[in-house]
N, CA, C and O atoms as a Maestro MAE file, in Angstrom:
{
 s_m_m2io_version
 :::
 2.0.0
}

f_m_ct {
 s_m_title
 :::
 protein
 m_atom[236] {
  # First column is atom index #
  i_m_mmod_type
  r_m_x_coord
  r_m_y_coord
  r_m_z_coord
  i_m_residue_number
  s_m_chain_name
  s_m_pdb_residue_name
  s_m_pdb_atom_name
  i_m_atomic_number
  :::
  1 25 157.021 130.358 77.715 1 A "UNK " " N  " 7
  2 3 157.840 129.405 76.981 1 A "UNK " " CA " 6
  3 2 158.081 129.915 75.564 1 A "UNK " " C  " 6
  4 15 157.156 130.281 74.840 1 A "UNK " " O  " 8
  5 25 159.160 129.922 75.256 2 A "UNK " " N  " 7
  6 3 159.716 130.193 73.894 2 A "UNK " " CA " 6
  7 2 159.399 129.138 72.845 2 A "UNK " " C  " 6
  8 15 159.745 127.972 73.036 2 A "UNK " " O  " 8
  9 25 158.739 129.514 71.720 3 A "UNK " " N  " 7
  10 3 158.311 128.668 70.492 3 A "UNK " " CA " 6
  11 2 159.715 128.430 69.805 3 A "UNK " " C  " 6
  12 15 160.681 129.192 69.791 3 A "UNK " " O  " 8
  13 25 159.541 126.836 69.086 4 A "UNK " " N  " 7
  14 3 160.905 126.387 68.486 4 A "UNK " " CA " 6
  15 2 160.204 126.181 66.912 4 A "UNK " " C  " 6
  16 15 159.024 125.845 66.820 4 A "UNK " " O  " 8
  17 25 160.897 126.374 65.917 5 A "UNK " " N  " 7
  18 3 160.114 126.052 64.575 5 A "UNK " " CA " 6
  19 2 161.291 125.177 63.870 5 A "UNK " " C  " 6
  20 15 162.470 125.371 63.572 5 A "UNK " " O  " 8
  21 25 160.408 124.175 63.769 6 A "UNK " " N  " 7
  22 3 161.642 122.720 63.537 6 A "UNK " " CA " 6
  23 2 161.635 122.389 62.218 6 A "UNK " " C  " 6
  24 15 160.520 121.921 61.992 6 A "UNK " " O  " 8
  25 25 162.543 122.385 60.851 7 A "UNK " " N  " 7
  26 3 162.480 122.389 59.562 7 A "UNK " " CA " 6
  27 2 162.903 120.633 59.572 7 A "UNK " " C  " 6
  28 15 163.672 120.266 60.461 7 A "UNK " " O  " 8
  29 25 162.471 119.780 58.746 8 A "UNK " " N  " 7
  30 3 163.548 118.793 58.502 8 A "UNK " " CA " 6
  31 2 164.235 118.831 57.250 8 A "UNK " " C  " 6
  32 15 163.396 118.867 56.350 8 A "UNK " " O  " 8
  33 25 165.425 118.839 56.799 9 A "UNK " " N  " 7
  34 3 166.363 119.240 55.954 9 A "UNK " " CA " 6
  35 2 166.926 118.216 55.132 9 A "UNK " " C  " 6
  36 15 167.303 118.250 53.961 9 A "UNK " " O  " 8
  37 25 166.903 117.086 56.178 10 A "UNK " " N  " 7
  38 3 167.527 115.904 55.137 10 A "UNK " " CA " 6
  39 2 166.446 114.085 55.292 10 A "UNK " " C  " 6
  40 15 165.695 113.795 56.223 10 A "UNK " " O  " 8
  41 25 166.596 113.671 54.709 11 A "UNK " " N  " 7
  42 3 165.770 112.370 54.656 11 A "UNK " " CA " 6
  43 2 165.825 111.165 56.070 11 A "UNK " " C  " 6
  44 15 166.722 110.959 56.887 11 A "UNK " " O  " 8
  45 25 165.194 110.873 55.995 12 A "UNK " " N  " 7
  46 3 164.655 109.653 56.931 12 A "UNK " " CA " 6
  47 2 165.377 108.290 56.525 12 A "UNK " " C  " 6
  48 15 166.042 107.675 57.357 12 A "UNK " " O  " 8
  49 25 165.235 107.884 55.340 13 A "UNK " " N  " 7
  50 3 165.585 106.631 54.660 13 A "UNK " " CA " 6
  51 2 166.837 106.611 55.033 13 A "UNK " " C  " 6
  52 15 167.560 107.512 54.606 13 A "UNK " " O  " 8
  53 25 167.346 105.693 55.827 14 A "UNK " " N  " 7
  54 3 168.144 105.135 56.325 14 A "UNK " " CA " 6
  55 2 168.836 105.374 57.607 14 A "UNK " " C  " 6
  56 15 169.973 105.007 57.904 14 A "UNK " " O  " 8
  57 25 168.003 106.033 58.318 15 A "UNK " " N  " 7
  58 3 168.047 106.637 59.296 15 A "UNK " " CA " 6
  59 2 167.344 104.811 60.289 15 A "UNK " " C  " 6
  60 15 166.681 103.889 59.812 15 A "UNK " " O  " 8
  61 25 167.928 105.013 61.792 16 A "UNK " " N  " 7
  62 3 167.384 104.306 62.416 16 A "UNK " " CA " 6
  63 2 165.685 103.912 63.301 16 A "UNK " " C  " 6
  64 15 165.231 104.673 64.156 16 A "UNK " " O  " 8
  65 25 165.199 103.028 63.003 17 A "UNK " " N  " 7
  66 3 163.638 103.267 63.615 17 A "UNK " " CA " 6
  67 2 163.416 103.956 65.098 17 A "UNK " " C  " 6
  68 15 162.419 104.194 65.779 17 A "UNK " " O  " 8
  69 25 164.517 104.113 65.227 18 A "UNK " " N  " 7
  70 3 164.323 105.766 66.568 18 A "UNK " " CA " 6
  71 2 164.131 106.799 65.815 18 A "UNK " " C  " 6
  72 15 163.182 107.550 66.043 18 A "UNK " " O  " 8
  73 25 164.929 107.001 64.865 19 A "UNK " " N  " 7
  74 3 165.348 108.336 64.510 19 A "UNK " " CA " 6
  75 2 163.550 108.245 63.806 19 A "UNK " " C  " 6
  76 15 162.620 109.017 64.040 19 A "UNK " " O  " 8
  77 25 163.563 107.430 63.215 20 A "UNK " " N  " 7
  78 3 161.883 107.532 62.336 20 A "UNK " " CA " 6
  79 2 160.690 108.023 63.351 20 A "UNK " " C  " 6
  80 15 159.747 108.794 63.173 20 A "UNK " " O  " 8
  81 25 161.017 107.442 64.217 21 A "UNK " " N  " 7
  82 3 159.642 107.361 65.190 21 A "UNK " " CA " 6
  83 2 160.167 108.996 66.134 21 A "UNK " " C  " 6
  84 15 159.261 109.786 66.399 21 A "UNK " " O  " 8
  85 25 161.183 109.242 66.430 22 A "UNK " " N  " 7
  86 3 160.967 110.500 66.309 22 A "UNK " " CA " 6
  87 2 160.783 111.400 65.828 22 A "UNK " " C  " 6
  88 15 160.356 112.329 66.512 22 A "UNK " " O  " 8
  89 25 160.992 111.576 64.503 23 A "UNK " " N  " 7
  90 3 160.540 112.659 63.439 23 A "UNK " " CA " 6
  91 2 158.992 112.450 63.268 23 A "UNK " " C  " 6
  92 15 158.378 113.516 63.235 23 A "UNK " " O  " 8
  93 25 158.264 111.383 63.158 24 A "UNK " " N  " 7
  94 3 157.234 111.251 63.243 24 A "UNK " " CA " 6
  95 2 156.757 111.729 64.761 24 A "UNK " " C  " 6
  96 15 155.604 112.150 64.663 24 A "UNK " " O  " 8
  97 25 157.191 111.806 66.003 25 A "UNK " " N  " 7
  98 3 156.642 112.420 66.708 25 A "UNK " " CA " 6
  99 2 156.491 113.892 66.751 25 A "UNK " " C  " 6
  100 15 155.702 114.452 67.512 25 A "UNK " " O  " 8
  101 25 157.611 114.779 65.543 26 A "UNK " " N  " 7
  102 3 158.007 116.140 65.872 26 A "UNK " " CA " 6
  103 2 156.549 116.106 65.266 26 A "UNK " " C  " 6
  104 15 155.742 116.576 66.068 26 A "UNK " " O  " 8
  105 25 156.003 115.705 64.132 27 A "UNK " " N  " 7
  106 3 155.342 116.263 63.076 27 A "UNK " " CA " 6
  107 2 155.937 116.199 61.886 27 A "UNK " " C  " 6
  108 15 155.399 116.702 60.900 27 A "UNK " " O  " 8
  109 25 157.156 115.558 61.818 28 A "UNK " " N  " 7
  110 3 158.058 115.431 60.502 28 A "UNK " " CA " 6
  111 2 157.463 114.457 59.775 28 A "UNK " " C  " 6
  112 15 156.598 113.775 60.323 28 A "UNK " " O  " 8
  113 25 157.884 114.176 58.173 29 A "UNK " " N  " 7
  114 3 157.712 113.551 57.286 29 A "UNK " " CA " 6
  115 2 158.806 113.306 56.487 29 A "UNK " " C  " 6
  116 15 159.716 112.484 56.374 29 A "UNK " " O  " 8
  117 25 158.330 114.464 55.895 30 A "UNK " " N  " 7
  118 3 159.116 114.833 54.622 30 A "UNK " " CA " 6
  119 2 159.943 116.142 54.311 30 A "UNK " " C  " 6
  120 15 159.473 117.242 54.604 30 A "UNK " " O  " 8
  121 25 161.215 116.007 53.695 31 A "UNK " " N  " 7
  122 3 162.040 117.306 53.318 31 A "UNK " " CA " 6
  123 2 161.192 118.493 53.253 31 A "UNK " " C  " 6
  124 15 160.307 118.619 52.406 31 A "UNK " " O  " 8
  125 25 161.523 119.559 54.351 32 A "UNK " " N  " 7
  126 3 160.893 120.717 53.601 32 A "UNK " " CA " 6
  127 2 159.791 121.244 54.830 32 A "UNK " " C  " 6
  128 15 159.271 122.353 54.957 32 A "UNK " " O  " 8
  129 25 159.663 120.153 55.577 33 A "UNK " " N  " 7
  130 3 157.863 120.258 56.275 33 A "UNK " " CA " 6
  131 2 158.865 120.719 57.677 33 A "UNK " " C  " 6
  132 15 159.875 120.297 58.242 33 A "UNK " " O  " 8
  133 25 157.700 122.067 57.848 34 A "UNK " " N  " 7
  134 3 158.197 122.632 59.434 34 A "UNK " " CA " 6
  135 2 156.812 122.779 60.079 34 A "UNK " " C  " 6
  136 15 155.671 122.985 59.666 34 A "UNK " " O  " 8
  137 25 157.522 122.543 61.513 35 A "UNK " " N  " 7
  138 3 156.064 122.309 62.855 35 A "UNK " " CA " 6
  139 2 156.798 123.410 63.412 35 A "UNK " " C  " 6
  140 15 157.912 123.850 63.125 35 A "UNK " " O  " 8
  141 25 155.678 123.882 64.543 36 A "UNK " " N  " 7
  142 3 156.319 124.823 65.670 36 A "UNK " " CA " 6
  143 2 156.050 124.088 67.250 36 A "UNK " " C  " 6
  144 15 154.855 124.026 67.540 36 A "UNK " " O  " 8
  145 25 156.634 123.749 67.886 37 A "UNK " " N  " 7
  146 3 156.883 123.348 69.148 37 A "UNK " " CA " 6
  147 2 157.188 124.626 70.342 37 A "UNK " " C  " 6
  148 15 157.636 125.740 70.068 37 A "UNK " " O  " 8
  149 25 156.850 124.172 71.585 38 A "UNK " " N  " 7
  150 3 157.124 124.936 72.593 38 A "UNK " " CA " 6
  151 2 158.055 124.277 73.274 38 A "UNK " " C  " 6
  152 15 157.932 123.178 73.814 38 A "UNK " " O  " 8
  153 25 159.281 125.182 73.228 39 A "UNK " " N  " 7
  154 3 160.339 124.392 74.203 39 A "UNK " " CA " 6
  155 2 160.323 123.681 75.147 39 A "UNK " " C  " 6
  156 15 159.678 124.330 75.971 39 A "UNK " " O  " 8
  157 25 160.610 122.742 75.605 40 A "UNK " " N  " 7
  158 3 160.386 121.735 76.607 40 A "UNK " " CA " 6
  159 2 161.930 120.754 77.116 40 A "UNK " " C  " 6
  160 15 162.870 120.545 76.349 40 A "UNK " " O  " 8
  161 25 161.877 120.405 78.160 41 A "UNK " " N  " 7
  162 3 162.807 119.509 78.500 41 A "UNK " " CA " 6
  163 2 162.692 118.134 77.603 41 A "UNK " " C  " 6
  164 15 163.686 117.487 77.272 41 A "UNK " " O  " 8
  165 25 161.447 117.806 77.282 42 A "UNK " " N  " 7
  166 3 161.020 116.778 76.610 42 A "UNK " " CA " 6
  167 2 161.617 116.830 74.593 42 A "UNK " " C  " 6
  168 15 162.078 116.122 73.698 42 A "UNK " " O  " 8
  169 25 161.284 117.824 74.814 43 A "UNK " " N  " 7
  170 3 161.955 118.352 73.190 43 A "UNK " " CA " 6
  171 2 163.094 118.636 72.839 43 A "UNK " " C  " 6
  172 15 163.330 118.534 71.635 43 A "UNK " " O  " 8
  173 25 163.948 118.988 73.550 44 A "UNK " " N  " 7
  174 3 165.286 119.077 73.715 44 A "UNK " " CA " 6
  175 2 165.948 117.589 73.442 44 A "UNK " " C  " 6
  176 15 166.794 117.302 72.595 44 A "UNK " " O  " 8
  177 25 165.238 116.624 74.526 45 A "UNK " " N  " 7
  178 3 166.109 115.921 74.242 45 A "UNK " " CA " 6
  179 2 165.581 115.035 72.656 45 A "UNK " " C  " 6
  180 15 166.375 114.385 71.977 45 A "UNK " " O  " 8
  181 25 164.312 115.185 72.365 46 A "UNK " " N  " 7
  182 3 164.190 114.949 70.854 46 A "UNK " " CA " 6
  183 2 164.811 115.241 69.958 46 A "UNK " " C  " 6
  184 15 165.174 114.491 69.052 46 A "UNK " " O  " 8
  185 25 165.109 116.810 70.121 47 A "UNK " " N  " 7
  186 3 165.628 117.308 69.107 47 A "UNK " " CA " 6
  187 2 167.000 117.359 68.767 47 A "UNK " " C  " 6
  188 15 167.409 117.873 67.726 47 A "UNK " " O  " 8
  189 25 168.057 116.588 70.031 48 A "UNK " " N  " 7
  190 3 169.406 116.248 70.432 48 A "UNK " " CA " 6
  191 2 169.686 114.738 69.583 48 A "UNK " " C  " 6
  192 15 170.748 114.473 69.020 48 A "UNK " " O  " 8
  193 25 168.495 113.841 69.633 49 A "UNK " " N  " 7
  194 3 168.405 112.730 68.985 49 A "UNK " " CA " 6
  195 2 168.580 113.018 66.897 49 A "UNK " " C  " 6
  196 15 169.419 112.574 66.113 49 A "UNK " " O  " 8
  197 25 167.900 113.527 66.768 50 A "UNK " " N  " 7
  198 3 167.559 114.050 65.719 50 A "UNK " " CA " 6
  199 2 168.020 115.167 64.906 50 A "UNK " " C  " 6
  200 15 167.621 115.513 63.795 50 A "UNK " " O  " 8
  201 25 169.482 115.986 66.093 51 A "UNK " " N  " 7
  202 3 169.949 117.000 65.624 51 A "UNK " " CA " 6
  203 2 170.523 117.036 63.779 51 A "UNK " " C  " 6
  204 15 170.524 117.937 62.940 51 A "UNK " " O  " 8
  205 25 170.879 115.851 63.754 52 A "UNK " " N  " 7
  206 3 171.652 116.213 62.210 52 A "UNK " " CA " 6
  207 2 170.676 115.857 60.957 52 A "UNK " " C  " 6
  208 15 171.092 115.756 59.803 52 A "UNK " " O  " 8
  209 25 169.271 115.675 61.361 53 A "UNK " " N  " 7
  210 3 168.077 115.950 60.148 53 A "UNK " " CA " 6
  211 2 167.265 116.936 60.285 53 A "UNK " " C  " 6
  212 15 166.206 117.027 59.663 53 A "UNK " " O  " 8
  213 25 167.631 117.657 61.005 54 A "UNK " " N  " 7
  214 3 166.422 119.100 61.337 54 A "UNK " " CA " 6
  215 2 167.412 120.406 61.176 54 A "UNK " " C  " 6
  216 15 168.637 120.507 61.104 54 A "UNK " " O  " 8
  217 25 166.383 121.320 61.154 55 A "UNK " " N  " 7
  218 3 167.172 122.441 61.759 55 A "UNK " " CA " 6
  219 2 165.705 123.270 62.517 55 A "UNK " " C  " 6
  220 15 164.475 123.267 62.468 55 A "UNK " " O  " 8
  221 25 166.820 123.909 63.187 56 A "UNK " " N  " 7
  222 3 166.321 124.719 64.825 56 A "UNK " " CA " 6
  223 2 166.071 126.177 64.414 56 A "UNK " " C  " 6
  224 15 167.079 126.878 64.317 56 A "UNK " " O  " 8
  225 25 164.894 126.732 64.161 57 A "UNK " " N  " 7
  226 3 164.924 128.066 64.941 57 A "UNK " " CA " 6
  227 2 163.935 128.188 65.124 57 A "UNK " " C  " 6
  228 15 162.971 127.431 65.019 57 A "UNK " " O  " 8
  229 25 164.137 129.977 65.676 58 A "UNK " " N  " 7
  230 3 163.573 130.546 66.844 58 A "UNK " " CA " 6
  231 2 162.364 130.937 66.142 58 A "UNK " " C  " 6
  232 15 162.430 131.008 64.915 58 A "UNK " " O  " 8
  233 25 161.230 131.211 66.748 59 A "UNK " " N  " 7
  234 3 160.015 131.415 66.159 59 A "UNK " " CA " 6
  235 2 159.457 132.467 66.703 59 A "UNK " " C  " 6
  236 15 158.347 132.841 66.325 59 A "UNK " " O  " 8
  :::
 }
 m_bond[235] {
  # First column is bond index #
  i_m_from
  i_m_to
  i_m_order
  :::
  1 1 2 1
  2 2 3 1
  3 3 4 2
  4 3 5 1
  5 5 6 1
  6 6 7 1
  7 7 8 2
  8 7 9 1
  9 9 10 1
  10 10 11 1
  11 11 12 2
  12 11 13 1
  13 13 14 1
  14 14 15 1
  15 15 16 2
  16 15 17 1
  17 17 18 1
  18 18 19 1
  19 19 20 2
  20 19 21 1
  21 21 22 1
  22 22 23 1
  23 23 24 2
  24 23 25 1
  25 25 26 1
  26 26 27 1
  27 27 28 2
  28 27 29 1
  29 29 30 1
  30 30 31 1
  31 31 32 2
  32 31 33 1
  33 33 34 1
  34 34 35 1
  35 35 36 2
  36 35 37 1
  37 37 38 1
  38 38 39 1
  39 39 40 2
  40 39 41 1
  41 41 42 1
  42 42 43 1
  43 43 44 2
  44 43 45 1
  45 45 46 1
  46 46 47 1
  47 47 48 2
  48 47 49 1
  49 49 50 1
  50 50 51 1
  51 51 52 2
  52 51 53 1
  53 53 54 1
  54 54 55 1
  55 55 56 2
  56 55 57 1
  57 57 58 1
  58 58 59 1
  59 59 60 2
  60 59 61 1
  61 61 62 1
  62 62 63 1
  63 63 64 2
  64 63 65 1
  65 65 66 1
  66 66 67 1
  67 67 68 2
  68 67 69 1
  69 69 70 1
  70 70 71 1
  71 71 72 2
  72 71 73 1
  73 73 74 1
  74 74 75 1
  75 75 76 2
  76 75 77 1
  77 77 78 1
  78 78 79 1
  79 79 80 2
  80 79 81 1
  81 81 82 1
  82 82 83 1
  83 83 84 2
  84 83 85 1
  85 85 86 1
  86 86 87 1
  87 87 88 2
  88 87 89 1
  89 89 90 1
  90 90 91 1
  91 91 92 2
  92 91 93 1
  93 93 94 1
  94 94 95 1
  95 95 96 2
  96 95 97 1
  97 97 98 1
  98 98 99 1
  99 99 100 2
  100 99 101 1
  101 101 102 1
  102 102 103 1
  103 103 104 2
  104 103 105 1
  105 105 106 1
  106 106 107 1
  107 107 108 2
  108 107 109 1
  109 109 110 1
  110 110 111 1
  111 111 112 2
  112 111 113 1
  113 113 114 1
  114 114 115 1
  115 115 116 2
  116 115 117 1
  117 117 118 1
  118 118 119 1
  119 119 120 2
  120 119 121 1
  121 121 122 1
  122 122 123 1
  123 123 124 2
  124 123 125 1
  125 125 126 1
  126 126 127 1
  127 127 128 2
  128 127 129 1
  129 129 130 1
  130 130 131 1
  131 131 132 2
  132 131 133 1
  133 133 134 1
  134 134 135 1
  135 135 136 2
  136 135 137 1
  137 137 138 1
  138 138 139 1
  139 139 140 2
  140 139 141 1
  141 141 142 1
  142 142 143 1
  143 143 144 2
  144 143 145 1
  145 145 146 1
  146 146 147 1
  147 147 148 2
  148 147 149 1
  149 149 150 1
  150 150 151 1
  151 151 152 2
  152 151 153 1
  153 153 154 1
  154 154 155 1
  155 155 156 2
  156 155 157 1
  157 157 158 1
  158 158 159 1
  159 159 160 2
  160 159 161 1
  161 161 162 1
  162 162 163 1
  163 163 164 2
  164 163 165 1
  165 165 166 1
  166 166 167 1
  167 167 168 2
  168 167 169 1
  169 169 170 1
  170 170 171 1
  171 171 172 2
  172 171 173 1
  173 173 174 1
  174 174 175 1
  175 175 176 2
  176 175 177 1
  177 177 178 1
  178 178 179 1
  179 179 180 2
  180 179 181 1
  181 181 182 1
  182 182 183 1
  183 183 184 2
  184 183 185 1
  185 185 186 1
  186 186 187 1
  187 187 188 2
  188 187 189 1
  189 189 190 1
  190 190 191 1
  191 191 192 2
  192 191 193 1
  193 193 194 1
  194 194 195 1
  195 195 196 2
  196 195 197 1
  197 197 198 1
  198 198 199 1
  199 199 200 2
  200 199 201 1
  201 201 202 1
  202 202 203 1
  203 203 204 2
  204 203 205 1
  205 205 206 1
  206 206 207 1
  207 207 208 2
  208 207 209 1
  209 209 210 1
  210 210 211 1
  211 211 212 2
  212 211 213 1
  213 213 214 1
  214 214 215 1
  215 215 216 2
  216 215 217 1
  217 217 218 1
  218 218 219 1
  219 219 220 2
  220 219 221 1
  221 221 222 1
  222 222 223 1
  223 223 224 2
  224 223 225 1
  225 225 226 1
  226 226 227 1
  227 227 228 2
  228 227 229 1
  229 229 230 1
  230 230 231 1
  231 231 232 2
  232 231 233 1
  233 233 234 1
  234 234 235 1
  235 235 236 2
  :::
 }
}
């Protein structure tokens, strides 16, 4: 499985309590903070939810 390294780029605040409770599931918080994930069907579609506060790469 290919590692994903997930940045979040823009803020939470005002974002919907999905969008919250998923960034809190990546490992997100706060601007700036990156996790590394293993690709998954499960993460994909997280990260489809969440596409326009993160950014994606390859690790």
């Amino acid at each position: 499985m290919a590692k994903l390294r997930i940045t979040q780029i823009k803020s939470q605040i005002g974002q919907s309590q999905r969008h919250r409770g998923t960034l809190r599931a990546l490992g997100l918080g706060r601007i700036g903070h990156t996790r590394e994930h293993e690709e998954s069907p499960v993460l994909a579609g997280m990260l489809r939810k969440v596409r326009h506060l993160v950014k994606i790469e390859n690790a």
